[in-house]
Residue frames as qw, qx, qy, qz and C-alpha x, y, z in Angstrom:
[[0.459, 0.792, -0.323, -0.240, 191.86, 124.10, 130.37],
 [0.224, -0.522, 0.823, 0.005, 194.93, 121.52, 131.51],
 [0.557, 0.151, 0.816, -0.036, 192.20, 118.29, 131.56],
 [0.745, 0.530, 0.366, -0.175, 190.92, 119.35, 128.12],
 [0.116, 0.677, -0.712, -0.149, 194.56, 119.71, 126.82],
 [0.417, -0.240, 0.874, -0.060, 195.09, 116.29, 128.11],
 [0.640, 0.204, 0.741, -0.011, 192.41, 114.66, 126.59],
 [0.634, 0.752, -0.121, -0.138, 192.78, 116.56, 122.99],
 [0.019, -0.738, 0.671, 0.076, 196.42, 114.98, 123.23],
 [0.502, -0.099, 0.845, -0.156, 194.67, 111.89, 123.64],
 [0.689, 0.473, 0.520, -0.175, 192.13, 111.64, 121.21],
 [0.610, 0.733, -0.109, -0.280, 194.08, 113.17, 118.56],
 [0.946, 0.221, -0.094, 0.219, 196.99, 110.35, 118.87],
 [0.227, 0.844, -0.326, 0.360, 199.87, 112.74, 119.92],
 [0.468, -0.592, 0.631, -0.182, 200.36, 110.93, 123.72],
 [0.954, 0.195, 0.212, -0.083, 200.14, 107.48, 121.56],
 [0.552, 0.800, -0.078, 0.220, 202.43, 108.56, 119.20],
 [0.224, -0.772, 0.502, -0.318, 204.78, 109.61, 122.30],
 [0.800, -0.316, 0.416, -0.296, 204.21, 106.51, 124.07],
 [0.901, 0.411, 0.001, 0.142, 205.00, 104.26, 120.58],
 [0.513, 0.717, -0.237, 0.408, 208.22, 106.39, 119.88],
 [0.443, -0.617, 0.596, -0.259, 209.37, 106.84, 124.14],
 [0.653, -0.356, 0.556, -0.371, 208.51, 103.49, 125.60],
 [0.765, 0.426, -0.414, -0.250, 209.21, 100.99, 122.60],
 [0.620, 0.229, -0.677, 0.324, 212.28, 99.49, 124.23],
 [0.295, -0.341, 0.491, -0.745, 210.93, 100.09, 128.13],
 [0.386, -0.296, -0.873, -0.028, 209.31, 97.42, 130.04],
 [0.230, -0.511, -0.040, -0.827, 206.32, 98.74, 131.87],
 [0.354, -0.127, -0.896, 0.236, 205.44, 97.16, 135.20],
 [0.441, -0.500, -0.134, -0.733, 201.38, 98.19, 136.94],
 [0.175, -0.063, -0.873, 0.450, 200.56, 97.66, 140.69],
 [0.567, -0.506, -0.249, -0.601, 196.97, 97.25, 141.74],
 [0.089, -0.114, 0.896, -0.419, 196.38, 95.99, 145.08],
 [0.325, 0.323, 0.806, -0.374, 192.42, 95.70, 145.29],
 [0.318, -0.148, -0.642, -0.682, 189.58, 95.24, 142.36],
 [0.278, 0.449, 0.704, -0.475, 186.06, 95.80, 144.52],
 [0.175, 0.457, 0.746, 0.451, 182.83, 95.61, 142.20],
 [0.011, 0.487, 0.193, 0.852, 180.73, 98.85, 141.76],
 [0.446, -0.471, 0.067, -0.758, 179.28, 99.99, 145.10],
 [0.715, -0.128, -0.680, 0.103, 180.12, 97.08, 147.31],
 [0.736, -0.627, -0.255, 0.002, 180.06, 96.37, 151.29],
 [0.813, -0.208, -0.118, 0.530, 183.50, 96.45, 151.38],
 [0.266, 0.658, 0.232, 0.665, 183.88, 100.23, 149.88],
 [0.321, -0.909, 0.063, -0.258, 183.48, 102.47, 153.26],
 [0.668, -0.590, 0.401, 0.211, 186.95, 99.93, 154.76],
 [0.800, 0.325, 0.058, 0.502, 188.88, 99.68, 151.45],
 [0.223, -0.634, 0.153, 0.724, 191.83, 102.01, 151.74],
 [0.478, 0.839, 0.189, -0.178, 190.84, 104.42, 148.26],
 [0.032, 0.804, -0.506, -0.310, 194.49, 105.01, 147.52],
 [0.031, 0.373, -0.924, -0.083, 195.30, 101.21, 146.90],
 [0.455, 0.521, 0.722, -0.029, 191.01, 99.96, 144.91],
 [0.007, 0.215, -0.578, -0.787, 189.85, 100.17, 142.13],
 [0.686, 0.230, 0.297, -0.623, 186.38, 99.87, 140.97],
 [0.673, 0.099, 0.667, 0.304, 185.73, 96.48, 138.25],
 [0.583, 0.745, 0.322, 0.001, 184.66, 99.06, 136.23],
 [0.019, -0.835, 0.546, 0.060, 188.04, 101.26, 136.06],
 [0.658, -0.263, 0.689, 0.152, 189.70, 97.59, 136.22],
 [0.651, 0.508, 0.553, 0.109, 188.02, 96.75, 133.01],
 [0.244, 0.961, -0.059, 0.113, 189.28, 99.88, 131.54],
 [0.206, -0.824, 0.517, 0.110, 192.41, 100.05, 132.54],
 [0.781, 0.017, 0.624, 0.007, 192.58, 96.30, 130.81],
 [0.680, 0.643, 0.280, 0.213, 190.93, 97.52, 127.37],
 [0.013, 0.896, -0.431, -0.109, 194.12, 100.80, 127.66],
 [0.400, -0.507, 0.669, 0.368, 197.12, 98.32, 128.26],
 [0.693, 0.353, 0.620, 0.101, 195.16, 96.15, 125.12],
 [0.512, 0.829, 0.211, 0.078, 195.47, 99.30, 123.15],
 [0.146, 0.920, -0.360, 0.051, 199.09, 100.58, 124.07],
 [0.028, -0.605, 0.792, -0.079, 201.11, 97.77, 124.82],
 [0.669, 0.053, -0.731, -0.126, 201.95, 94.18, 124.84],
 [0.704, -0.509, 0.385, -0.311, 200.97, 92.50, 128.51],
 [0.466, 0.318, -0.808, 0.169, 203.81, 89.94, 128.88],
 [0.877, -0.367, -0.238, -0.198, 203.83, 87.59, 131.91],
 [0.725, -0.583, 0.367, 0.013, 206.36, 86.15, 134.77],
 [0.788, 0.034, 0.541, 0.291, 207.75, 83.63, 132.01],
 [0.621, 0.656, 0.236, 0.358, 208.22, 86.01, 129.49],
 [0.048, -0.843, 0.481, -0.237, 210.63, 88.31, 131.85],
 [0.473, -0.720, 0.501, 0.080, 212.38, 85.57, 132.95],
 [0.821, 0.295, 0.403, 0.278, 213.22, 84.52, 129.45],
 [0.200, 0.897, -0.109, 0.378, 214.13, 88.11, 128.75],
 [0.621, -0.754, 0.211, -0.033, 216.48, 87.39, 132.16],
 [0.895, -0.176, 0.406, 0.048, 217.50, 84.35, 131.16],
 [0.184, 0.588, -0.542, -0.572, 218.36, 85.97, 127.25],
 [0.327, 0.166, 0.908, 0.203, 216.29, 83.24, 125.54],
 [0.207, 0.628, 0.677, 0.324, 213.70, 85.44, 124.24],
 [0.057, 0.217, 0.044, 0.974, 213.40, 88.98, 123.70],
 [0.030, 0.398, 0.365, -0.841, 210.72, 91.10, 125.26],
 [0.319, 0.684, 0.531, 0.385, 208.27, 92.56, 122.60],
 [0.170, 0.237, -0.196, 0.936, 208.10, 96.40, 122.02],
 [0.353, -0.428, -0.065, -0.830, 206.24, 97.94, 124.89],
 [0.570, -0.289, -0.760, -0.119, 205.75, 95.31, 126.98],
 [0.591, -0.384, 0.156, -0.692, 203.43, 95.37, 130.36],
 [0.356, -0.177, -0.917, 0.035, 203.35, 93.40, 132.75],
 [0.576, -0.493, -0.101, -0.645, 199.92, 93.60, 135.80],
 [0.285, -0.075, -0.859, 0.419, 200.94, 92.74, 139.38],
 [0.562, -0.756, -0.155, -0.299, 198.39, 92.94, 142.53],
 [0.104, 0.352, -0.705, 0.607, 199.92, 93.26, 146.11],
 [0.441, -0.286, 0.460, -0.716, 199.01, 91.84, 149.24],
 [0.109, -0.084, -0.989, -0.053, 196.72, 88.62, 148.04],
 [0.465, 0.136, 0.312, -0.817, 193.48, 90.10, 148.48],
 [0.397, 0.347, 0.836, -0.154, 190.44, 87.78, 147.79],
 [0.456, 0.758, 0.236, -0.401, 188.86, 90.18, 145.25],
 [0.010, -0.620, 0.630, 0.468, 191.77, 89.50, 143.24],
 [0.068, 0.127, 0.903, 0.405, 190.47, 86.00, 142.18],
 [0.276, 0.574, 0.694, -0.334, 186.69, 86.29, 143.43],
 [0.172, 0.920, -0.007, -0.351, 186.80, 90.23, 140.76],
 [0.139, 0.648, -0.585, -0.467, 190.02, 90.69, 138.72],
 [0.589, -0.019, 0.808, 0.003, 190.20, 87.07, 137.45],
 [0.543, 0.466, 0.697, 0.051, 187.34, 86.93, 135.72],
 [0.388, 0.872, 0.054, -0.294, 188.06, 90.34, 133.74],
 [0.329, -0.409, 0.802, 0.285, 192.08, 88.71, 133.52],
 [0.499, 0.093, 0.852, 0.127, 190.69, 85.88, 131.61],
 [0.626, 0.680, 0.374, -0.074, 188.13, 87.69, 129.50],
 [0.246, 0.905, -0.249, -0.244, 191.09, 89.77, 128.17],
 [0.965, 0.246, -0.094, 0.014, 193.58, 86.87, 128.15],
 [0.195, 0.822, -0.399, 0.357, 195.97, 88.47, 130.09],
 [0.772, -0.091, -0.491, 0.392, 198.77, 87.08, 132.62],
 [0.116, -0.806, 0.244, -0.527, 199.48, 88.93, 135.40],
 [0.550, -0.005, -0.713, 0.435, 201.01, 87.99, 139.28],
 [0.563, -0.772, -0.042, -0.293, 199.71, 88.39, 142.73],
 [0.087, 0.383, -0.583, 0.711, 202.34, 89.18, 145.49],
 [0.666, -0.471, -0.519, -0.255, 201.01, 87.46, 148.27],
 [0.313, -0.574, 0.515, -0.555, 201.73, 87.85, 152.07],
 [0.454, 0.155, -0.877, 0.034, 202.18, 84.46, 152.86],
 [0.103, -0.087, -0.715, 0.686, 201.19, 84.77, 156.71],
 [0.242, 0.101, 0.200, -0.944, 198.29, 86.06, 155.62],
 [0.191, -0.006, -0.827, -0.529, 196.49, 83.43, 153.50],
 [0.403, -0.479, -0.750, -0.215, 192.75, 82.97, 154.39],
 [0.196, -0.313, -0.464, 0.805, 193.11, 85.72, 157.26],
 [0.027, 0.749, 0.610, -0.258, 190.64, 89.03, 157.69],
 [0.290, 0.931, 0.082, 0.207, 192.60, 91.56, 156.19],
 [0.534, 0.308, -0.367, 0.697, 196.11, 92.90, 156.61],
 [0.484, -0.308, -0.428, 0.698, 197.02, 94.77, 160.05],
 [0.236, -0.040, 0.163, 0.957, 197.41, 98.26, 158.51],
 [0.241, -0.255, -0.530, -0.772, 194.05, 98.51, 156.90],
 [0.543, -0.399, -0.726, 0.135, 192.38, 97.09, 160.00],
 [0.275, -0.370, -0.368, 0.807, 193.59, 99.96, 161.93],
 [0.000, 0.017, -0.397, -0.918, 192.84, 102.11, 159.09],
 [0.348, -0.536, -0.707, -0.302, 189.13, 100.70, 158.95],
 [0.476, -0.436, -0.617, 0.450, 189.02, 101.17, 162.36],
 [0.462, -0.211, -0.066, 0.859, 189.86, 105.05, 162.31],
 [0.028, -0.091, -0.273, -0.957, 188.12, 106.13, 159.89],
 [0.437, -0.618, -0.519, -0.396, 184.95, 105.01, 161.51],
 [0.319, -0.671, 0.084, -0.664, 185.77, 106.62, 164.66],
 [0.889, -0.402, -0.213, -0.048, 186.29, 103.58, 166.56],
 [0.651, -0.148, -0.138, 0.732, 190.26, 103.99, 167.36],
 [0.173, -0.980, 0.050, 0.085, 190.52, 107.79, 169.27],
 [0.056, 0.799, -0.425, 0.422, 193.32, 109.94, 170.14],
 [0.609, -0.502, 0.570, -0.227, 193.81, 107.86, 173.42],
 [0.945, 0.027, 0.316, -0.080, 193.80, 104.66, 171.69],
 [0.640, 0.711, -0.158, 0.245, 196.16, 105.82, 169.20],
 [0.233, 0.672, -0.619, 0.333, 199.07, 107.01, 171.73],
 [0.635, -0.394, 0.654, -0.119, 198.59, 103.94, 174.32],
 [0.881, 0.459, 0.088, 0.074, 199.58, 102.06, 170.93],
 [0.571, 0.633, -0.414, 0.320, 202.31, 103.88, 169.66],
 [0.043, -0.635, 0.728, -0.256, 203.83, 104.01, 173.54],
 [0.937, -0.124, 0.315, -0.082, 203.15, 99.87, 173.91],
 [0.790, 0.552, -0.246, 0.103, 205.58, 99.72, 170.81],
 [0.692, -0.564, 0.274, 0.358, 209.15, 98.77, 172.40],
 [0.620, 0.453, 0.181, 0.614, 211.59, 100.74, 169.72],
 [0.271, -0.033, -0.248, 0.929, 213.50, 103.78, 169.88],
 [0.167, 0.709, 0.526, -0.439, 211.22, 106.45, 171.19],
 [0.107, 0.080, 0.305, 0.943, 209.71, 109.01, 169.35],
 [0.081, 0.073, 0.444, -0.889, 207.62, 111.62, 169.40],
 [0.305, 0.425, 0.852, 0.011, 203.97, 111.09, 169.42],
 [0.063, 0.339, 0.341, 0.875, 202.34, 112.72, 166.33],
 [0.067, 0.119, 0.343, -0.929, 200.14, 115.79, 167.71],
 [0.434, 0.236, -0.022, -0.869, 197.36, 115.24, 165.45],
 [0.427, -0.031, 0.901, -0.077, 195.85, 111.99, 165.39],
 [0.511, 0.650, 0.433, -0.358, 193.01, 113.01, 163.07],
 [0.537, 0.711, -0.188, -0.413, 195.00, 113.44, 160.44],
 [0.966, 0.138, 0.197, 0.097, 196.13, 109.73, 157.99],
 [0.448, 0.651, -0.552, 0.268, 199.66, 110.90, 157.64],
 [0.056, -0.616, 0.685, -0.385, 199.99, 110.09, 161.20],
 [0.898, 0.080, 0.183, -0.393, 197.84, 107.37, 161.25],
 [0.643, 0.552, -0.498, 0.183, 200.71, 105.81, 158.72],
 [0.302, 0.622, -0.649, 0.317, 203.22, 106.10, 161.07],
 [0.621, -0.393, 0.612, -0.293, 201.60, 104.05, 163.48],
 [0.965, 0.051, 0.150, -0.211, 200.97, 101.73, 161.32],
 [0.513, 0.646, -0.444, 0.350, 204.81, 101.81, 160.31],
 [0.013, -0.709, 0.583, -0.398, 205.40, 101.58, 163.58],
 [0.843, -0.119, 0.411, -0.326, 203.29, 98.50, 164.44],
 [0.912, 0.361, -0.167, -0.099, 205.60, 96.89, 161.41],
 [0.102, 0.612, -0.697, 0.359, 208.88, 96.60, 164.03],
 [0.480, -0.358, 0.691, -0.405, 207.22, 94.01, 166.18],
 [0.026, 0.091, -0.980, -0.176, 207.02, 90.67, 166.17],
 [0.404, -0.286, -0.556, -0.668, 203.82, 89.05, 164.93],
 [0.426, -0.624, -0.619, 0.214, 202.33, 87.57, 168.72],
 [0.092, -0.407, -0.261, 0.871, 203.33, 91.38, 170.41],
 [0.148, 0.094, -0.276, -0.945, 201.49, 92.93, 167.32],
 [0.311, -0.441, -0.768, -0.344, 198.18, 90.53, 167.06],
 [0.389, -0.592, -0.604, 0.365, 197.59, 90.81, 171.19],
 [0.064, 0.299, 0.082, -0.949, 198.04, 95.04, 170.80],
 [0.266, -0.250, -0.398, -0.842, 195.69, 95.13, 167.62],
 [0.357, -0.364, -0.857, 0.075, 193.36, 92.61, 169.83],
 [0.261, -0.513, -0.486, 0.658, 193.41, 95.13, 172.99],
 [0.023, 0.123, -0.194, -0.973, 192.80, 98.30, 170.19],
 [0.363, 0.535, 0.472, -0.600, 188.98, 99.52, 169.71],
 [0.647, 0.545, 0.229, -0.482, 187.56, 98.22, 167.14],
 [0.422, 0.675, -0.533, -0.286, 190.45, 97.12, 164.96],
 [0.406, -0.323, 0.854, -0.034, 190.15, 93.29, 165.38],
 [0.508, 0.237, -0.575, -0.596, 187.78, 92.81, 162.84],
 [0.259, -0.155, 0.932, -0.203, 186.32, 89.79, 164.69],
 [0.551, 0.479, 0.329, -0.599, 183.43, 89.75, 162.60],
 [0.445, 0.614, -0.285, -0.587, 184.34, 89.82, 159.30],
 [0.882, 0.426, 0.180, 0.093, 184.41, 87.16, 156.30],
 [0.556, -0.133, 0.458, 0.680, 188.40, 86.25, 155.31],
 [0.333, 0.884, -0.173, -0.277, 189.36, 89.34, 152.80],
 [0.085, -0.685, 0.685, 0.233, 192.64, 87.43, 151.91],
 [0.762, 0.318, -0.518, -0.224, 193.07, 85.06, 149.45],
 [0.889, -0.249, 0.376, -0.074, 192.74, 80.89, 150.88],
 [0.276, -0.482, 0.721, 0.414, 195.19, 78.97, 149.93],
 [0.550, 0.519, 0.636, 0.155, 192.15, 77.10, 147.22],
 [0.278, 0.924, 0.022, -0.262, 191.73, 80.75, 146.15],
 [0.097, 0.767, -0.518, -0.367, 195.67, 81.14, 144.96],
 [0.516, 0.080, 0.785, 0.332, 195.52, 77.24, 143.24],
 [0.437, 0.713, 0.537, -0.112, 192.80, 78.60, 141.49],
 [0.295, 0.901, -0.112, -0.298, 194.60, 81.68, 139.85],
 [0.340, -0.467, 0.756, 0.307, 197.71, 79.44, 139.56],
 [0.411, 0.324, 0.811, 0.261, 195.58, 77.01, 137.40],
 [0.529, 0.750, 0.376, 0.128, 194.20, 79.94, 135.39],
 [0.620, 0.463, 0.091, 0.628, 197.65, 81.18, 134.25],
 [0.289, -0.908, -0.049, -0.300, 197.89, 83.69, 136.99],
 [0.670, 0.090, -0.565, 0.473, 201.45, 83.41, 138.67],
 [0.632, -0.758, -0.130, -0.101, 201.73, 83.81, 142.36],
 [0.606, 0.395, -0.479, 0.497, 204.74, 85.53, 144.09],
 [0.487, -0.513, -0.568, 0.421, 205.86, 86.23, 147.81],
 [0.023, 0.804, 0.093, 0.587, 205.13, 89.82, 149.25],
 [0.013, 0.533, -0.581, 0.615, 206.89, 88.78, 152.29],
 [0.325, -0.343, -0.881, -0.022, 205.68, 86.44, 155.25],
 [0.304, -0.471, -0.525, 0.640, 204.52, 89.08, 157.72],
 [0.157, 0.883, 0.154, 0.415, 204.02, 92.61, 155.32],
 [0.209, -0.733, 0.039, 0.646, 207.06, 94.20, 157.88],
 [0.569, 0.731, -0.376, 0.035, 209.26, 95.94, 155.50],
 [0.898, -0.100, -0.161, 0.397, 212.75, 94.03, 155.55],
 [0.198, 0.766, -0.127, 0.598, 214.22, 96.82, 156.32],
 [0.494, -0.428, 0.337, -0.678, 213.21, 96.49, 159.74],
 [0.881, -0.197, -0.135, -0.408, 212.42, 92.99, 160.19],
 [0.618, -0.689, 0.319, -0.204, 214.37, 91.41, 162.58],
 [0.541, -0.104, 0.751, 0.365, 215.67, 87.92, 160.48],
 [0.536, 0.507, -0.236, -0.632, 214.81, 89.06, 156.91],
 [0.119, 0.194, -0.951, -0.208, 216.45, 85.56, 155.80],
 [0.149, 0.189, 0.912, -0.333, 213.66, 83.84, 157.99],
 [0.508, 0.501, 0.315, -0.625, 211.02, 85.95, 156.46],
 [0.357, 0.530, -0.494, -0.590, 211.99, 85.37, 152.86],
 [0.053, 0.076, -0.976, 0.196, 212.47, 81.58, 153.77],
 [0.080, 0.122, 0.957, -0.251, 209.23, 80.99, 155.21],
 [0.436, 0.620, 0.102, -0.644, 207.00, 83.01, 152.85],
 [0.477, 0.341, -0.675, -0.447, 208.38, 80.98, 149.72],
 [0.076, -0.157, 0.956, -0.234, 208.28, 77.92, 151.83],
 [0.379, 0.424, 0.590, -0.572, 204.44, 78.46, 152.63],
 [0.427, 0.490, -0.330, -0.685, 204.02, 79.61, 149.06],
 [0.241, 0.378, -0.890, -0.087, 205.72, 76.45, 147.69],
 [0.024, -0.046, 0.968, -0.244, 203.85, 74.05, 149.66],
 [0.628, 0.545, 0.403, -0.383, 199.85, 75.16, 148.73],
 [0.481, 0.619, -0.252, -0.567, 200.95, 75.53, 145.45],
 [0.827, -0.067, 0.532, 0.168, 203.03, 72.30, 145.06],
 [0.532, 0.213, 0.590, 0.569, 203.66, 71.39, 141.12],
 [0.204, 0.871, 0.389, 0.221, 201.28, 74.91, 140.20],
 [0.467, -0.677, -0.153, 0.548, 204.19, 77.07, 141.42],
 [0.640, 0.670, 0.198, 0.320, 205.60, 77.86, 138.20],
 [0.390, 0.526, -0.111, 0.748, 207.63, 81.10, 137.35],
 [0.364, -0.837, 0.006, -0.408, 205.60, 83.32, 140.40],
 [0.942, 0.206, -0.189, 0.183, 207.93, 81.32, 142.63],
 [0.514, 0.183, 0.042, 0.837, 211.17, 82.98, 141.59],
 [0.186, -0.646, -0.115, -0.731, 209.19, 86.91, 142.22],
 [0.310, -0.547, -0.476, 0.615, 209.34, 88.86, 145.43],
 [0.176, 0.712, 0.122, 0.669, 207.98, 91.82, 145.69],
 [0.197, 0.047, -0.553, 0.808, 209.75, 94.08, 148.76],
 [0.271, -0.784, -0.558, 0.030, 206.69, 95.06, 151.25],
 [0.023, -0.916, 0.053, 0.397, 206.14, 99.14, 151.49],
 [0.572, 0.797, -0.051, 0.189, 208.72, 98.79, 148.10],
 [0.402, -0.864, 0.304, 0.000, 211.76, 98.99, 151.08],
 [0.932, 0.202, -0.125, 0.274, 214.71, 97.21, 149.70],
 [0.166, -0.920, 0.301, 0.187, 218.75, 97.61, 150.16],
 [0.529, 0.628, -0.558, -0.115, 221.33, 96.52, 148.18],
 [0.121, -0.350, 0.856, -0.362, 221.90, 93.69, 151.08],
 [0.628, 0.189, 0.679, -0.331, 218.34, 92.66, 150.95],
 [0.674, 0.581, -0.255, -0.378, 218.59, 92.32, 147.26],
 [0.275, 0.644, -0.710, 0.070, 221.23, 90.51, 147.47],
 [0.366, -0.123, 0.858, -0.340, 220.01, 87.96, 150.38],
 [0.763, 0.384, 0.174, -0.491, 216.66, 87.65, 147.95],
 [0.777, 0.511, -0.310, -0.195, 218.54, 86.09, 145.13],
 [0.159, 0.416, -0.895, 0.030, 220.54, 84.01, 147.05],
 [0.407, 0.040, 0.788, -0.460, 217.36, 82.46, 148.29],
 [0.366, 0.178, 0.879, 0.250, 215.84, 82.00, 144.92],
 [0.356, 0.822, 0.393, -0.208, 213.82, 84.68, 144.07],
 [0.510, 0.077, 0.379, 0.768, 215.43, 85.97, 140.34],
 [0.013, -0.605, -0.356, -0.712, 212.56, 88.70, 139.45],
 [0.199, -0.407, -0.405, 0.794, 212.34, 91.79, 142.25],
 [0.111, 0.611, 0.414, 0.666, 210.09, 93.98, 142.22],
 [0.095, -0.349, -0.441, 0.821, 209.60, 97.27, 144.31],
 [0.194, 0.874, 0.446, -0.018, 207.18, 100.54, 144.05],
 [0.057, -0.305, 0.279, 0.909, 210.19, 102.98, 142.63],
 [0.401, 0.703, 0.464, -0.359, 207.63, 104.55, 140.56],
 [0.233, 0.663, -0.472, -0.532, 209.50, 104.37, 137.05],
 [0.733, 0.533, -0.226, -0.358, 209.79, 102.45, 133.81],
 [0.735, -0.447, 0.492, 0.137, 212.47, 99.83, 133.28],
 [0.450, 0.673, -0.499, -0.308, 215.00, 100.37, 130.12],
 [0.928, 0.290, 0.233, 0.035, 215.48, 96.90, 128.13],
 [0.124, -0.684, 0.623, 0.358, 218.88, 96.08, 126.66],
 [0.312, 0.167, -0.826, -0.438, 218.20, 94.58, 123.22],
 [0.569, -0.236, -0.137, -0.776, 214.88, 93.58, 124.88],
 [0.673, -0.275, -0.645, 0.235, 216.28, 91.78, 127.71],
 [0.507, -0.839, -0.177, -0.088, 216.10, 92.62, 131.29],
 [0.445, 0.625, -0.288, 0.573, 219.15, 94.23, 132.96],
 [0.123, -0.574, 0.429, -0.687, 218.30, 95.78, 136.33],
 [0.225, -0.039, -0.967, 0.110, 218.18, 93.84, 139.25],
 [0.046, 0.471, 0.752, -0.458, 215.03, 95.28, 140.56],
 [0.138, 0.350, 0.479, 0.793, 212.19, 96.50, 138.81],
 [0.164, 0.023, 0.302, -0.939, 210.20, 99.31, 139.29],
 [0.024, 0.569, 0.783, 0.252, 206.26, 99.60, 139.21],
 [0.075, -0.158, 0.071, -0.982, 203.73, 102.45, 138.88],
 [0.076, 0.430, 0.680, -0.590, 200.87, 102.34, 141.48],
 [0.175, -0.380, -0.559, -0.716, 197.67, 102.83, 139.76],
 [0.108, -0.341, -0.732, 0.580, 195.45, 104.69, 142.01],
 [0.169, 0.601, 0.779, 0.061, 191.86, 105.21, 141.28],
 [0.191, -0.731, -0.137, 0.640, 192.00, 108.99, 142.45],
 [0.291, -0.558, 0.298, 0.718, 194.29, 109.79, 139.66],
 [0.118, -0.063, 0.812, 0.568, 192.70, 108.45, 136.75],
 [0.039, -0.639, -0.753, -0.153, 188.71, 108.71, 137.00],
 [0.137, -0.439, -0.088, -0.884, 186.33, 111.69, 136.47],
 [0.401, -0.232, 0.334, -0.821, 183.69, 113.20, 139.07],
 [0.758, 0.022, -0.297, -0.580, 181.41, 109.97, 138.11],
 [0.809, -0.283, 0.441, -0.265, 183.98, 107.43, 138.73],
 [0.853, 0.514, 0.057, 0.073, 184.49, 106.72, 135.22],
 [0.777, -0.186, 0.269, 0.537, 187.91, 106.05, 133.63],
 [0.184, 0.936, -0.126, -0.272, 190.01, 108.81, 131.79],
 [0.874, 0.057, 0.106, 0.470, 192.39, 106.91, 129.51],
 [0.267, 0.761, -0.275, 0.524, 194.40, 110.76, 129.05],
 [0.424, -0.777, 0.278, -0.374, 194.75, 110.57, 132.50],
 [0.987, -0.071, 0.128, -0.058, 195.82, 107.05, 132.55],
 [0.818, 0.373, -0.038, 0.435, 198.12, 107.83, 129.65],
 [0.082, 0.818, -0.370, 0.433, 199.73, 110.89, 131.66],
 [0.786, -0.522, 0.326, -0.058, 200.31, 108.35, 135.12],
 [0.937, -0.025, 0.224, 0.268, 202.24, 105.91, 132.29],
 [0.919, 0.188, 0.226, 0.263, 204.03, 107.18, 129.52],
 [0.112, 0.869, -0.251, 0.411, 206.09, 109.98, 130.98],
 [0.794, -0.593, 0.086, 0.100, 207.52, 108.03, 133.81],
 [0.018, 0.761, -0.640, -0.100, 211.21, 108.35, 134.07],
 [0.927, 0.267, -0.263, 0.020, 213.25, 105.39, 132.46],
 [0.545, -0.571, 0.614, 0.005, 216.00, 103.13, 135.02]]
């Protein structure tokens, strides 16, 4: 009864109507992280909370076309800057992380719609096999990383102790190792994943965008920001300065003259920020923040205001029927009720 509410709210204009009359003077900010084509290879090791299928991509493209303006990098930091206003409704479409399916998949649906959008890269990661996290995560769910393999990890980790989670089988605790493998430094953390069962991925074809891969999105109007050099959170990372520093640096130097606005854009890794690391970010050059607070962002005379903006994590789960297919009611309940900062 609830999902056929929803979608009679949808089709008869009423959540539009909301959306027009809420979110007019709100800036809306989407986070995808991966765009894998229908039934690929890669589909049994993507992590399901954080892909999207091209087809749901494509949809979720022809929605923002129908409820809102998609702005770009340069058009919030003219709204920053108070040289140009915002439009009403405006959207922008980040990715996280720098995945390869971002140019090789989203691109080409980016371009047919004509949209800007930014990729958050992991600097350290450029032309690598796949982040750390997801590696384990691959690993796990195919049964290769046990119970044993899991707690002679977590007790290799040198940090305060704590206790080891009882139930290895279940991917909450699975998290926390991998939370816990983001305290160490990158040689202590390669040589553990190395020594872990199955989670070295020594096989595989680079998953992470090359450094050709992010000229390429740069030269098709795609802006490219830093997502940190390592993926710790800064929270936790040992010299944030050093990480912030040598993730723009690295940026900066494949990109050369194609750096544009992306640049100036950090987004915090795991969304972890503190009024200290906000602060160190913009003294190092990055003017547009972005975390995963999972709200809207209120416009003042359709300029930008807050120093970090939120985004709302589009996740595949929430928005597609039994088939797979997209539900734009479902879409439109993730967006245009979100609380306004």
């Amino acid at each position: 009864m609830r999902s056929l509410t929803k979608r009679l709210l949808y089709l008869t204009g009423l959540l539009s109507w909301y959306h027009r009359l809420r979110n007019r003077n709100q800036l809306t900010v989407v986070l995808f992280h991966r765009v894998l084509p229908d039934a690929h290879p890669e589909w049994p090791q993507a992590d399901p909370t954080c892909t999207v299928s091209e087809t749901v991509f494509r949809g979720c493209l022809q929605f923002f076309a129908r409820h809102y303006t998609v702005v770009g990098l340069g058009d919030l930091l003219a709204a920053r800057e108070e040289r140009r206003p915002l439009p009403s409704r405006p959207l922008l479409i980040t990715f996280d992380d720098g995945w390869a399916d971002n140019e090789e998949v989203a691109l080409r649906l980016l371009r047919q719609a004509a949209f800007p959008a930014v990729v958050f890269m992991v600097a350290g990661a450029v032309g690598e096999r796949g982040l750390y996290g997801d590696r384990l995560r691959h690993a796990w769910r195919r049964g290769a990383l046990d119970e044993p393999a899991c707690d002679r990890l977590w007790g290799a980790i040198a940090r305060p102790p704590a206790p080891v989670p009882a139930r290895w089988n279940e991917e909450k605790a699975l998290c926390l190792l991998i939370d816990r493998l983001a305290s160490v430094d990158e040689p202590t953390r390669a040589a553990l994943l190395e020594a872990a069962p199955g989670a070295d991925n020594s096989g595989r074809q680079p998953a992470m965008l090359s450094a050709e891969q992010l000229r390429a999105l740069r030269a098709a109007g795609v802006d490219i920001g830093s997502h940190g050099w390592t993926h710790m959170p800064l929270s936790v990372a040992p010299d944030p300065v050093v990480e912030l520093r040598r993730s723009k640096a690295a940026l900066e130097e494949i990109l050369g003259h194609q750096a544009g606005p992306g640049r100036f854009a950090l987004s915090f890794p795991y969304g972890l920020y503190t009024p200290h690391l906000v602060s160190i970010a913009q003294q190092l050059g990055y003017s547009l923040l972005f975390t995963s607070d999972q709200h809207l962002n209120s416009l003042s005379n359709r300029t930008l205001q807050a120093r970090v903006l939120g985004r709302i994590s589009i996740c595949a789960a929430d928005i597609i029927n039994s088939s797979g297919r997209l539900r734009p009611e479902l879409l439109a309940m993730v967006l245009f009720g979100r609380p306004r900062r």
